[in-house]
C-alpha positions, 0 to 999 in steps of 0.5 A: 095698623095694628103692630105685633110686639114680641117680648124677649122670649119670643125675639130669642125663638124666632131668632133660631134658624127654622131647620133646628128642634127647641124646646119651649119650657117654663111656667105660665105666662112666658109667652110660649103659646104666642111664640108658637104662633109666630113660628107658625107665621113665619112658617106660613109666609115662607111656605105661601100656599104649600105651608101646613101646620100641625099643632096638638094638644092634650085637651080641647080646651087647650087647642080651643084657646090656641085656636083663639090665639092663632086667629087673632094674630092671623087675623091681624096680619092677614085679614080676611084672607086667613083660612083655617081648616 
């Protein structure tokens, strides 16, 4: 089985209570793309089948790599039952 390991960054956002805004700044490489995704995973394991996220960005290239990233960590948790739309 396969653990999912979070860096400081990532256990201080999920630590914050989902009914708060946060912002997410910084540079390159502090895991905020990966954060992001497990709020993501927080909400859909909350919500079950009535979960839906939004998540946008300004290029393709960048909803393409998320996209990536999303697969990877739903794929992990959930197998073959990640759905996508």
């Amino acid at each position: 089985m396969t653990q999912i390991e979070f860096n400081e960054f990532q256990q201080q956002t999920l630590s914050v209570p989902e009914e708060l805004d946060m912002f997410l700044g910084g540079g390159r490489g502090g895991g905020k793309s990966y954060a992001l995704a497990l709020l993501a995973l927080r909400h859909a394991e909350q919500y079950g089948v009535k979960a839906r996220i939004l998540y946008i960005r300004r290029t393709y290239k960048g909803l393409a790599d998320f996209e990536l990233l999303l697969r990877d960590l739903f794929g992990t948790v959930y197998g073959t039952a990640a759905r996508f739309n």
